[in-house]
C-alpha positions in Angstrom: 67.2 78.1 58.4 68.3 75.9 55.6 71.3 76.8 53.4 70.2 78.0 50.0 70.1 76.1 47.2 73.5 76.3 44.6 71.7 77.6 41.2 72.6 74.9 38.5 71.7 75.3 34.8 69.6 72.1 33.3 71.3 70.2 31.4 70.4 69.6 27.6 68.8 66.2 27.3 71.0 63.3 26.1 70.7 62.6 22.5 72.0 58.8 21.7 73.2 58.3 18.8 71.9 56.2 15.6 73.3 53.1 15.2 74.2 53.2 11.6 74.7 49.9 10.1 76.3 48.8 6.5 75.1 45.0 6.6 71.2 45.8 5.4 70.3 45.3 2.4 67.3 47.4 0.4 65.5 43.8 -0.5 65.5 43.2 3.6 63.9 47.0 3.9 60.7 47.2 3.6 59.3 49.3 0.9 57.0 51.8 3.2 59.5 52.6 5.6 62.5 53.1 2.8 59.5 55.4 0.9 58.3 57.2 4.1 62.2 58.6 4.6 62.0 59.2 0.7 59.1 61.1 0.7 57.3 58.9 -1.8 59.9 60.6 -4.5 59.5 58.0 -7.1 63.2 58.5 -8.4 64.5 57.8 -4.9 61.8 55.0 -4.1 62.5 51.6 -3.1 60.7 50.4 -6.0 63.5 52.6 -8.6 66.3 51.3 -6.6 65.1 47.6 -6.0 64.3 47.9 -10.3 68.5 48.9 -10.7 69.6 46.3 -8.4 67.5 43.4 -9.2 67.7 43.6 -13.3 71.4 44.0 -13.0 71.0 47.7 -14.5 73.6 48.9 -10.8 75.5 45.8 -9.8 79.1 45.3 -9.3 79.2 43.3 -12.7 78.3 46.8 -14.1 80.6 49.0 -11.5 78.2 49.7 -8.9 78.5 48.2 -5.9 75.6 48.7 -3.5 76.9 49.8 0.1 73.7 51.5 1.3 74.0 52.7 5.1 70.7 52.7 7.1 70.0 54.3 10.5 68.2 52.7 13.6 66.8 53.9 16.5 66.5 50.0 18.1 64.0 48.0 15.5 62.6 51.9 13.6 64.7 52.8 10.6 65.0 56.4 10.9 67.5 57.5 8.2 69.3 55.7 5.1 71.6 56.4 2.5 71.9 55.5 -0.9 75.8 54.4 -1.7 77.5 52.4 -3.7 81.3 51.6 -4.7 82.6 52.8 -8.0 85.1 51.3 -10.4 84.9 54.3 -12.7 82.9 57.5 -13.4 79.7 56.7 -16.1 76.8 57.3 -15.4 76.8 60.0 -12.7 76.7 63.5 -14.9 78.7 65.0 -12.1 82.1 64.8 -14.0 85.4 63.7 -12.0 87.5 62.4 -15.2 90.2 64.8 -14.4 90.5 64.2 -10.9 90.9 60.9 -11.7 93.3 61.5 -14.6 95.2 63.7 -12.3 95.8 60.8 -9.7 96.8 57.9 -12.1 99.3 60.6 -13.3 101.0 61.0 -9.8 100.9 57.4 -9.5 97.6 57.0 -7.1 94.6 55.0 -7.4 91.2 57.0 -7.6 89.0 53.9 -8.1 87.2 52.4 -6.5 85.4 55.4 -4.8 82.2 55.9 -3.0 79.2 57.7 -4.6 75.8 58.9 -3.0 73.3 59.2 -6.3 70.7 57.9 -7.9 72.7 55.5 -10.7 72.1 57.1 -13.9 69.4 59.2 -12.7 70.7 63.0 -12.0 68.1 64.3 -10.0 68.3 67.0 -7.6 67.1 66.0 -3.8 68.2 64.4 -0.7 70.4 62.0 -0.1 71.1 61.3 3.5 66.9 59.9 4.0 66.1 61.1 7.7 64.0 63.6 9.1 66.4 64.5 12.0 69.7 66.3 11.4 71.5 64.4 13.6 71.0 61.3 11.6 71.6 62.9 8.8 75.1 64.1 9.9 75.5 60.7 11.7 75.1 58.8 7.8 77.1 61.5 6.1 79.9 61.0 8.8 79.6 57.0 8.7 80.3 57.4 4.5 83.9 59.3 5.2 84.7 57.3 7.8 85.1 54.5 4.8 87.5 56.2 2.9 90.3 54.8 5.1 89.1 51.4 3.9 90.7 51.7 0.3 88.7 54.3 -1.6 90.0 57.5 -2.7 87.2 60.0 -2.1 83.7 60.2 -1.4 81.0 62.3 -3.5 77.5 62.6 -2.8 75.7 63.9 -5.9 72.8 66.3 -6.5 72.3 67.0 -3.2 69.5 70.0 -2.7 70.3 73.4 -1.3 69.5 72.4 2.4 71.8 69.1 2.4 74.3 70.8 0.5 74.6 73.6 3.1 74.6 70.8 6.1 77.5 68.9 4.2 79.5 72.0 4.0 79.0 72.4 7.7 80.4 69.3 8.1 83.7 70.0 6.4 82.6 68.9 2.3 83.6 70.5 -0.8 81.1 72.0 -2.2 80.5 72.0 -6.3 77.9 73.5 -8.1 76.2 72.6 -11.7 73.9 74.2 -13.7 70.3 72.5 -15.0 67.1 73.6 -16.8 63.9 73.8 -15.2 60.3 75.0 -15.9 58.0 76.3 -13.4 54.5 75.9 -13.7 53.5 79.7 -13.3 49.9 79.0 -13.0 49.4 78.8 -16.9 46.2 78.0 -18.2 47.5 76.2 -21.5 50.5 75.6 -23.6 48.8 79.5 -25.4 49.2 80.5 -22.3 52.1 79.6 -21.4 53.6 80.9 -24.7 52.2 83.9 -24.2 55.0 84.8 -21.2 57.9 84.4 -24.1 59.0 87.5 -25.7 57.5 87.6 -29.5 61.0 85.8 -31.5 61.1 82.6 -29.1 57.5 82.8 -28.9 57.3 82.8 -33.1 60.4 80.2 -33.2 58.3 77.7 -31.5 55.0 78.3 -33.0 56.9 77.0 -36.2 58.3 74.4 -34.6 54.8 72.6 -34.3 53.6 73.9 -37.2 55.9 72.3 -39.2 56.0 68.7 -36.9 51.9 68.8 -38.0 53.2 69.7 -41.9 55.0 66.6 -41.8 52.7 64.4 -40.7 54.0 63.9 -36.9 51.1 63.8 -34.6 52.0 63.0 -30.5 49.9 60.7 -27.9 50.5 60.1 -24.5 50.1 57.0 -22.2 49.9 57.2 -18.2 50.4 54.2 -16.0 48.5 50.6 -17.3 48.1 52.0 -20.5 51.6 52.0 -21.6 51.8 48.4 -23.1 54.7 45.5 -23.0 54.6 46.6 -27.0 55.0 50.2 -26.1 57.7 49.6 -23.7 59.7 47.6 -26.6 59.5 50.4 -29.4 60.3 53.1 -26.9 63.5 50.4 -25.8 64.5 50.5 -29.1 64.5 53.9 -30.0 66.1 54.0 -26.6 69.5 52.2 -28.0 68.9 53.1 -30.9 69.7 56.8 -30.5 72.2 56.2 -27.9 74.3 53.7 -30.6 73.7 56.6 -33.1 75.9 58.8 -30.1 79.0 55.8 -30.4 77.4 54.9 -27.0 75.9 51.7 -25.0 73.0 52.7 -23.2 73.0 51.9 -19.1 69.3 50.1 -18.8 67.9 47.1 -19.8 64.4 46.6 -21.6 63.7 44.2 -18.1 64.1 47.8 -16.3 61.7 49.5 -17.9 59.3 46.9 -17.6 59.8 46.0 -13.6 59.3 50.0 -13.1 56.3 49.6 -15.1 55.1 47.0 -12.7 56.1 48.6 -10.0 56.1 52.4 -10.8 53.0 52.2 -13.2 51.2 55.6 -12.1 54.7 57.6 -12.5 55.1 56.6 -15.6 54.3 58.6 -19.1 55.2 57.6 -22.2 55.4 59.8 -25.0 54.6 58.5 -28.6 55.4 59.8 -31.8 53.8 59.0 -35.1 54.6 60.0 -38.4 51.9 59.5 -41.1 50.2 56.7 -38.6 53.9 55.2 -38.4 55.7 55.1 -34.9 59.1 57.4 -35.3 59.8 58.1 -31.7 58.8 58.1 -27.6 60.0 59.6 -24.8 59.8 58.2 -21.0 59.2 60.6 -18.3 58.4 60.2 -14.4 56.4 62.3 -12.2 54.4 63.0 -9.2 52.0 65.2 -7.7 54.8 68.2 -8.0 57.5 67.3 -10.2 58.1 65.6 -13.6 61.4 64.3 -14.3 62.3 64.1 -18.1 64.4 61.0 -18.4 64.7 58.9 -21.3 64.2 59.4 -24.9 64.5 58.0 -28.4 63.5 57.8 -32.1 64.2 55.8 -35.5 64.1 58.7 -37.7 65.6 62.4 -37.7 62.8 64.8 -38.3 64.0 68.5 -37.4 61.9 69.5 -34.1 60.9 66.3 -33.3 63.2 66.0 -29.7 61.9 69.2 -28.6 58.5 68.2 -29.1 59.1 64.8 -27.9 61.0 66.1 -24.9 59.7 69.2 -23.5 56.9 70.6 -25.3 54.6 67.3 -24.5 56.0 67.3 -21.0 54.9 70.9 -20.2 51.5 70.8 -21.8 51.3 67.4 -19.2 52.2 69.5 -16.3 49.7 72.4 -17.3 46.7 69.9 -17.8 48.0 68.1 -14.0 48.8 71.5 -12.5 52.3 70.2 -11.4 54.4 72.3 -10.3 57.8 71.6 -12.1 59.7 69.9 -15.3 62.8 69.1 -14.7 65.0 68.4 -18.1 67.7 66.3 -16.5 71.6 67.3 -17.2 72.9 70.0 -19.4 71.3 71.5 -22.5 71.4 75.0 -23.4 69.0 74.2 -26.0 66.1 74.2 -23.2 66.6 77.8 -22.1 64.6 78.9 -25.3 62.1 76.4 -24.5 61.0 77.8 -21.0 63.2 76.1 -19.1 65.4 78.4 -16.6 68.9 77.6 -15.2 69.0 76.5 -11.5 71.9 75.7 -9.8 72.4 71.9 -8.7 75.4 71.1 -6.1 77.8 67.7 -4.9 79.4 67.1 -1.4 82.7 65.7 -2.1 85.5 64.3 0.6 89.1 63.9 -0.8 90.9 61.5 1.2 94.4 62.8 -0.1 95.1 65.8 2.1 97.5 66.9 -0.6 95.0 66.5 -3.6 91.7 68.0 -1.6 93.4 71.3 -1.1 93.9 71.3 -4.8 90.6 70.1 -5.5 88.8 72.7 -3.2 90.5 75.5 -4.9 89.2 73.5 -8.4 86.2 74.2 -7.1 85.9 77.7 -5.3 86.7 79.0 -9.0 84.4 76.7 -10.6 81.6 78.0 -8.5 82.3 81.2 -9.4 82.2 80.7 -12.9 78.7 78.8 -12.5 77.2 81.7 -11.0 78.5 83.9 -14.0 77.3 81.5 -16.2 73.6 81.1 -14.8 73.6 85.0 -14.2 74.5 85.2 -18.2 71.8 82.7 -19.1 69.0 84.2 -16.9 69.7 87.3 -19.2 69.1 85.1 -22.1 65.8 83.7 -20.7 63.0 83.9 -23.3 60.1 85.3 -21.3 58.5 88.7 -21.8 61.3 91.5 -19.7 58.2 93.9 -19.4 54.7 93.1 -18.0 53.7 95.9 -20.6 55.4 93.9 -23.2 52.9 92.8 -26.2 51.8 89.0 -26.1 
């Protein structure tokens, strides 16, 4: 008679890990691979990076210093990250100035730090690029391990809900923001669309355009190869233009805006504004299948109306006539709740590497969070759609 068999539980399968490396650079990636972990999102594409690195727009001349991390399973790459070094805080829209005041005041040095975004560009959406948590966690985990290395904190910016939650899993701070988005409810046209608002916002707007077409302002819009090396230099100008008229210098070059051109071209819409057969004003948007992305604007001449037009009116008939899903307006703006567009909330993973000053920052930003969901909760009673089904168009 044999002896029985002991019972033993299987064992889990071994999991390596990814080697994560610092060394790559995007120009040695190649585009379909980089895209693939992107999920063709045009704002995180190879393309939109390769456009910020290679006209200079996101160097370290300009204060961003690419340290992208990939992930590799052998030869495959199976998850990357977007990271750079900072030597201050412009251009990320997730604001940090008082952090940083608050360490030059004891004495400490908060730059350089290490940022996860998309430079200039605040865009909700992933930011560790893998399909597998693990390599997610294994980038994320790579990033803090740098702070050691002479950099005060990490902050990985806009993250979506999902990321957000895995980074707080992970032992991040959590922050939360507030944007403005429209959803594509399925609307016939911009009537129909209207229709949803209650009858003041609905009558505001209706005299908005009314009075654009009284003044002479007429719109047209240019997709892809149809936006011309000409168009490209009015809309740069307006461009600085409104951004000198704001005591400001404006982050992208005219040599940006045409390499995405040339290598973004069917993302691309251009919005053009004519007064009396005159130019006054464009607007530069980017979009996919889903989701437009309202990004750059400018104009020569102040006519009352003409941004909203310009900005979001244009942009939403577009998605109506595409039947895309979503406009997002880019950072802040209470002015676009009365448009249609609804607050959302938008988060940040941050890593202090002061023990000291993370405690105080994590407090900084349990009340903050707080106060965002107040302030969302007070503008979603402000929103200007119809309360009542039963409500009169």
């Amino acid at each position: 008679m044999h002896a029985p068999v002991p019972y033993s539980r299987p064992r889990p399968p071994v999991v390596a890990s990814p080697l994560i490396r610092d060394d790559v650079p995007l120009s040695a990636i190649p585009a379909a691979q980089w895209n693939a972990l992107a999920d063709h999102v045009p704002l995180l594409s190879h393309e939109y990076f390769s456009a910020l690195h290679e006209t200079g727009c996101a160097s370290v001349e300009t204060g961003w210093q690419p340290r992208f991390l990939t992930a590799w399973d052998r030869s495959s790459l199976i998850g990357a990250m977007p990271l750079y070094a900072k030597t201050h805080s412009y251009g990320e829209y997730v604001f940090d100035w008082g952090w940083a005041d608050a360490y030059r005041r004891y004495g400490r040095r908060y730059y350089p730090k290490l940022v996860s975004a998309v430079p200039f560009t605040p865009v909700p959406g992933a930011r560790m690029l893998a399909p597998a948590a693990t390599t997610r966690r294994a980038l994320l985990e790579r990033a803090r391990h740098e702070l050691p290395e002479g950099y005060s904190s990490l902050h990985v910016l806009f993250v979506d809900e999902a990321q957000a939650c895995e980074g707080a899993a992970a032992g991040m701070l959590t922050r939360d923001g507030v944007q403005f988005h429209w959803r594509n409810a399925g609307y016939r046209d911009f009537t129909d669309f209207l229709a949803a608002f209650n009858h003041d916002k609905r009558k505001k707007i209706r005299q908005e355009r009314r009075r654009l077409a009284e003044a002479g302002v007429t719109f047209v819009r240019r997709i892809g190869a149809d936006i011309s090396a000409a168009d490209r230099a009015f809309f740069f100008d307006c461009y600085k233009r409104t951004y000198r008229a704001h005591h400001s210098t404006p982050y992208l070059s005219l040599e940006f805006f045409d390499r995405i051109a040339a290598t973004l071209s069917p993302h691309m819409l251009l919005v053009l504004g004519y007064r009396n057969g005159q130019r006054v004003c464009a607007a530069l948007d980017v979009f996919d299948d889903r989701t437009l992305w309202g990004r750059y604007w400018g104009t020569r001449e102040y006519v009352p109306g003409l941004h909203f037009e310009a900005c979001y009116y244009q942009a939403i008939e577009f998605c109506i006539e595409r039947d895309i899903e979503s406009f997002e307006g880019g950072a802040q703006g209470v002015h676009k709740l009365a448009r249609g567009l609804l607050p959302v909330a938008t988060h940040s993973l941050h890593a202090i590497a002061d023990r000291a000053f993370a405690k105080a920052i994590a407090d900084y930003c349990a009340r903050e969070r707080v106060d965002v969901a107040h302030s969302i909760d007070e503008l979603e009673a402000g929103s200007p759609f119809r309360s009542e089904i039963g409500e009169a168009p």
